[in-house]
C-alpha positions as CSV (number, residue, x, y, z in Angstrom):
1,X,-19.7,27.3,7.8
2,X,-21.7,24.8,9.8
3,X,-21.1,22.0,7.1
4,X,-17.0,22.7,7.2
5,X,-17.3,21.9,11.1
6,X,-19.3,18.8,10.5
7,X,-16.7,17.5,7.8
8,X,-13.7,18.3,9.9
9,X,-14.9,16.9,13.0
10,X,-15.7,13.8,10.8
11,X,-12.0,13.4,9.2
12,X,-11.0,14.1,12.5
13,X,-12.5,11.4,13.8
14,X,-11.6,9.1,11.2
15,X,-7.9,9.8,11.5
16,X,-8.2,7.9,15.0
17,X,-10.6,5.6,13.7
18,X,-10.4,2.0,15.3
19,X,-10.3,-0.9,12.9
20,X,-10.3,-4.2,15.4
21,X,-13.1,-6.4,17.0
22,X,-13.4,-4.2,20.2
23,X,-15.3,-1.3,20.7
24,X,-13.5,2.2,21.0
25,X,-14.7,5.4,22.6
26,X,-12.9,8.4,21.5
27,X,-14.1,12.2,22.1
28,X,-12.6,15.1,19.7
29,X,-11.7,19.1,21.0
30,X,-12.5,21.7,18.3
31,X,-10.9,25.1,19.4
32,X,-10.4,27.9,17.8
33,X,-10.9,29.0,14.2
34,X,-14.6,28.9,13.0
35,X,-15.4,26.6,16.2
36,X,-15.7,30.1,18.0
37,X,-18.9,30.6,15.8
38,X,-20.9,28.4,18.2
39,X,-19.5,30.2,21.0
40,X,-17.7,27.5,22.8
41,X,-15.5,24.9,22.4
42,X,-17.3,21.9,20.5
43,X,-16.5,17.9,21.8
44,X,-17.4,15.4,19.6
45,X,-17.8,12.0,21.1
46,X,-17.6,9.0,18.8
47,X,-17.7,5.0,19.7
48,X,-16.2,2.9,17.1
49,X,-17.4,-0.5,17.0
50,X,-15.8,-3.5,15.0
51,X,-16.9,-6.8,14.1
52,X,-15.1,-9.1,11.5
53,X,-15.1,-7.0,8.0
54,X,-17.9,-4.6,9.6
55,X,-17.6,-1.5,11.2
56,X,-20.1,1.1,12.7
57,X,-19.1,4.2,14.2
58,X,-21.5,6.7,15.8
59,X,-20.7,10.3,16.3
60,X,-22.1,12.8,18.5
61,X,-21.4,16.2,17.3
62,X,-23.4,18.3,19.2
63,X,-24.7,19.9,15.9
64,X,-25.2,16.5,14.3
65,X,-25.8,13.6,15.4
66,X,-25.1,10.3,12.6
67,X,-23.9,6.6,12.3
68,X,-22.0,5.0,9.4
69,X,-22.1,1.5,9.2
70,X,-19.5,-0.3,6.7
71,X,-18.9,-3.3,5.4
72,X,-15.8,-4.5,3.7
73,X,-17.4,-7.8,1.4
74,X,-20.4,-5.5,0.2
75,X,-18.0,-2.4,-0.2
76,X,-20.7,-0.4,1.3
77,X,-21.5,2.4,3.4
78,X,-24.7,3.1,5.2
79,X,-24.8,6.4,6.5
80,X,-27.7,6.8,9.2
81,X,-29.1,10.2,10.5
82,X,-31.4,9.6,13.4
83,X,-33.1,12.7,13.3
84,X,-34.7,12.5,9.9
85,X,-34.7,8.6,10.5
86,X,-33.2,8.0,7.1
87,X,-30.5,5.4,6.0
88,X,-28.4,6.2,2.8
89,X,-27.1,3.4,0.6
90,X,-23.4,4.2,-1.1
91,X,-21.6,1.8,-2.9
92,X,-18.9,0.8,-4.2
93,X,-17.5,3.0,-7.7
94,X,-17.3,-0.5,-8.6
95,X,-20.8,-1.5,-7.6
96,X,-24.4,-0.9,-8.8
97,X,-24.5,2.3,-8.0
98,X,-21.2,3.6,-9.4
99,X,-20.9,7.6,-10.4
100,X,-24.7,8.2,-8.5
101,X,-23.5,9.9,-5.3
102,X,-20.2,11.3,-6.8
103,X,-21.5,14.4,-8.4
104,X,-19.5,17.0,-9.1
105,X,-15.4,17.4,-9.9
106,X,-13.1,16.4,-6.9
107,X,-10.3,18.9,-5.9
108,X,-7.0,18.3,-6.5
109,X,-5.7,17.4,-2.8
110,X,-1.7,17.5,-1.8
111,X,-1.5,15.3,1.2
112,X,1.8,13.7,2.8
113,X,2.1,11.0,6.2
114,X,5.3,9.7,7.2
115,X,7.0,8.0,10.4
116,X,9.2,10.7,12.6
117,X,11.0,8.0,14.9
118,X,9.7,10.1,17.6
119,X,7.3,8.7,20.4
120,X,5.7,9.3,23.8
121,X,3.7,7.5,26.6
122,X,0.0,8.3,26.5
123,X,-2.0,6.9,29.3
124,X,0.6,4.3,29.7
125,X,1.1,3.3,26.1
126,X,3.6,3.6,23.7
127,X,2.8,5.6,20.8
128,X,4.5,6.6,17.7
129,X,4.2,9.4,15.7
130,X,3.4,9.9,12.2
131,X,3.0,13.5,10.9
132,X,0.5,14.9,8.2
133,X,0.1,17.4,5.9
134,X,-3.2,18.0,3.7
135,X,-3.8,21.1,1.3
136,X,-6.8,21.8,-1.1
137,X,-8.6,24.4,-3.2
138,X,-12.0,25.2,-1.5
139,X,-12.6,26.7,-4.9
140,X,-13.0,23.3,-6.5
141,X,-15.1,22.0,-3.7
142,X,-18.6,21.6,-5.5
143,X,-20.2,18.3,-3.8
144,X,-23.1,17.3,-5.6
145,X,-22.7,20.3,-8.0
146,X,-24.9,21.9,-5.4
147,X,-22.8,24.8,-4.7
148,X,-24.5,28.5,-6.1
149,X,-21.8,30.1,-8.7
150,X,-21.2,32.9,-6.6
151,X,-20.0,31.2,-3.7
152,X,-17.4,28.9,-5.9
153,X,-16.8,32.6,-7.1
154,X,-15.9,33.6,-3.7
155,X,-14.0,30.6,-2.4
156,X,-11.4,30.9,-5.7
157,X,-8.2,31.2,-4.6
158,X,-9.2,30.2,-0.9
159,X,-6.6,27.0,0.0
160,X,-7.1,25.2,3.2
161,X,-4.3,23.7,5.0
162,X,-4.4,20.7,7.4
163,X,-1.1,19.7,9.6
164,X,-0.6,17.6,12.4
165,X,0.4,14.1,14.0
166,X,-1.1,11.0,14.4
167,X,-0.1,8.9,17.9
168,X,-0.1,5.3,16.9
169,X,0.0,2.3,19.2
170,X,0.7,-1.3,18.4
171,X,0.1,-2.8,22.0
172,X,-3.3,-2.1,23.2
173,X,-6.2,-4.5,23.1
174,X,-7.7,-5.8,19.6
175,X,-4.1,-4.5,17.7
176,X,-4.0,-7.3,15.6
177,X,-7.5,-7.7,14.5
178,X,-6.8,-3.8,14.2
179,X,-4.1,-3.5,11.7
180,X,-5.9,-6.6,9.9
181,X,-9.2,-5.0,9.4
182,X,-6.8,-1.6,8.3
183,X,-4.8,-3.6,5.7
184,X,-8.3,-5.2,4.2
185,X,-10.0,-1.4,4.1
186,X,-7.5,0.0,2.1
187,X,-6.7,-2.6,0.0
188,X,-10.9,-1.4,-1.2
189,X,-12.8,1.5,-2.2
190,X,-14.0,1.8,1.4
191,X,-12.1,5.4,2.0
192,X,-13.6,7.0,-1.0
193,X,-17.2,5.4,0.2
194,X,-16.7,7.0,3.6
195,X,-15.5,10.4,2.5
196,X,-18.2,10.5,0.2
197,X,-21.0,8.9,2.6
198,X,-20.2,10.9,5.5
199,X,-19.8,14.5,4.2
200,X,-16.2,14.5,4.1
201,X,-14.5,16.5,1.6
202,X,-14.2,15.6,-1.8
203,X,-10.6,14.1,-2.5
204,X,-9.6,12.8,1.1
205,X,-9.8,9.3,-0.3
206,X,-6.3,9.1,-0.7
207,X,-5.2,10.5,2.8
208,X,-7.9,8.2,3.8
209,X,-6.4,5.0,2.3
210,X,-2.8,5.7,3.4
211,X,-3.7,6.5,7.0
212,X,-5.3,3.2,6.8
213,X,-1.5,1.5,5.9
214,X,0.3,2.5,9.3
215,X,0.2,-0.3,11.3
216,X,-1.2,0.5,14.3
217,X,-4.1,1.7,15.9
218,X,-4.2,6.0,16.0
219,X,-4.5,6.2,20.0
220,X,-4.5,10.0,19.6
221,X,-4.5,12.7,16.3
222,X,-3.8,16.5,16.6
223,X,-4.6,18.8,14.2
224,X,-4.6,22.5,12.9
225,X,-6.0,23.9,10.0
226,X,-5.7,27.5,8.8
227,X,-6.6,29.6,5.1
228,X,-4.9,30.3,2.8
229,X,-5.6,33.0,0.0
230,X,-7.2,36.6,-0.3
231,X,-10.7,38.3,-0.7
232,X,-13.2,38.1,1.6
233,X,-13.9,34.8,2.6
234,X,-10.3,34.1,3.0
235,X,-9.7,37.6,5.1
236,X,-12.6,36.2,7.4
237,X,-11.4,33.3,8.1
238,X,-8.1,34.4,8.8
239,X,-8.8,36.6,11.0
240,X,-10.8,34.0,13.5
241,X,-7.2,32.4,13.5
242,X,-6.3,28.3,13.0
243,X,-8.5,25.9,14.4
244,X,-7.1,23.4,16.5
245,X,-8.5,19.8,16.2
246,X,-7.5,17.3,18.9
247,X,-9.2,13.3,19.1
248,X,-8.0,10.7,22.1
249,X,-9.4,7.6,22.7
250,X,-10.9,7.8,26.3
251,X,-12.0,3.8,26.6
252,X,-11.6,0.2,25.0
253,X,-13.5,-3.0,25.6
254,X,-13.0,-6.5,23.9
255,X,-16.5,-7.7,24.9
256,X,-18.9,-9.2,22.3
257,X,-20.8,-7.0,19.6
258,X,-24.4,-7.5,18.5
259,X,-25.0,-8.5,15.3
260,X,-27.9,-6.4,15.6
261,X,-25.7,-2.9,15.7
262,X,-24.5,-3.4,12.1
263,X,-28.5,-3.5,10.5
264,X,-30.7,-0.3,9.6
265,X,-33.1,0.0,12.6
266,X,-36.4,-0.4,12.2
267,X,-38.6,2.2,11.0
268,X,-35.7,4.2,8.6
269,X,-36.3,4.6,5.2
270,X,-33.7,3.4,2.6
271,X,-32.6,6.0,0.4
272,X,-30.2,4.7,-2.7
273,X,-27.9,6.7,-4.7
């Protein structure tokens, strides 16, 4: 349960992930659904930082606390987790270490993103809207291949469902750099390197890539996801209800960024797959 949280708090993040030379505080609400497990309402915090083809984002999860660190040339993720003070290595499927940390079949995901016309003034801004829709089979979830045979056995037939909008805005500070850094990430394998670096769900790369085409800068996602199916696992879920999933950016800054944040701190140890 704790390890659906983490990976919807991280595609929730990423939905209203900033792609520009600034630097982007954003904080997520999780209400609802299995975020009534820890007992109270869980709000992620996450600074995006941008520099020329490199990104780093940092997130604050309560639960978890992690970095990512990509870079567009190398097509490369570095996935940093502070509290075991290790640095993971993915590449590229094109790169050296293509097919090592891709184990296990991907589910088949139905996703859809399209423009409404609609918009709104948040904080001042224009924002458009584009609306969502993801589905998958939890059955066919198997990261790694790590997942016992009983549990895939319980999770057949489970489907979870992912609807919502995104809140895009074009004039804020750092658009353009924003929507050119966007263009350059999905015209690479960097969504499939993220979702598979950062514990996202197997399969998102492709709702990944085509929220990285709208050209803008997601100033605020909302999101719900609910289950699907029958048996046990499915009847639990259910019953805590959907799960309401809400990012805003709160801040953004145009100042200079060090070098410095886009290297493996001292002391880590490299780990390669």
């Amino acid at each position: 349960m704790r390890r659906w949280l983490t990976t919807l708090t991280v595609f929730a993040v990423c939905t209203a992930a900033v792609h520009a030379d600034v630097t982007v505080v954003q904080t997520t609400t999780i209400e609802g659904g299995m975020a009534a497990m820890a007992g109270q309402s869980m709000s992620p915090k996450t600074t995006s930082r941008i520099k020329g083809k490199k990104a780093r984002n940092d997130i604050d999860a309560q639960m978890l606390q992690m970095s990512t660190i990509a870079d567009l040339d190398a097509n490369q993720v570095i996935l940093l987790r502070p509290d075991q003070k290790t640095a993971q290595l993915m590449t590229s499927p094109n790169g050296a270490s293509a097919g090592k940390g891709a184990a296990g079949a991907a589910p088949a995901v139905d996703s859809s993103l399209k423009a409404t016309g609609r918009s709104q003034v948040i904080d001042g801004i224009k924002c458009d809207e584009f609306t969502f829709t993801v589905s998958m089979n939890m059955g066919e979830m198997n990261p790694g291949g790590q997942m016992p045979p009983e549990a895939l056995e319980a999770m057949k037939g489970v489907k979870m469902n992912m609807s919502g909008s995104l809140w895009v805005a074009k004039d804020v500070p750092g658009a353009g750099e924003y929507i050119a850094f966007q263009k350059a990430a999905a015209s690479t394998d960097l969504s499939s390197i993220l979702s598979g670096a950062s514990g996202m769900m197997p399969g998102m790369d492709k709702m990944m890539k085509a929220m990285g085409s709208v050209n803008g800068m997601t100033y605020m996602s909302e999101m719900t996801m609910t289950i699907d199916g029958t048996g046990q696992i499915a009847e639990m879920m259910q019953q805590m209800g959907p799960m309401k999933i809400t990012t805003k950016v709160t801040s953004i800054n145009t100042d200079p960024i060090s070098d410095d944040l886009f290297k493996v701190p001292e002391g880590y140890s490299m780990i390669k797959q």
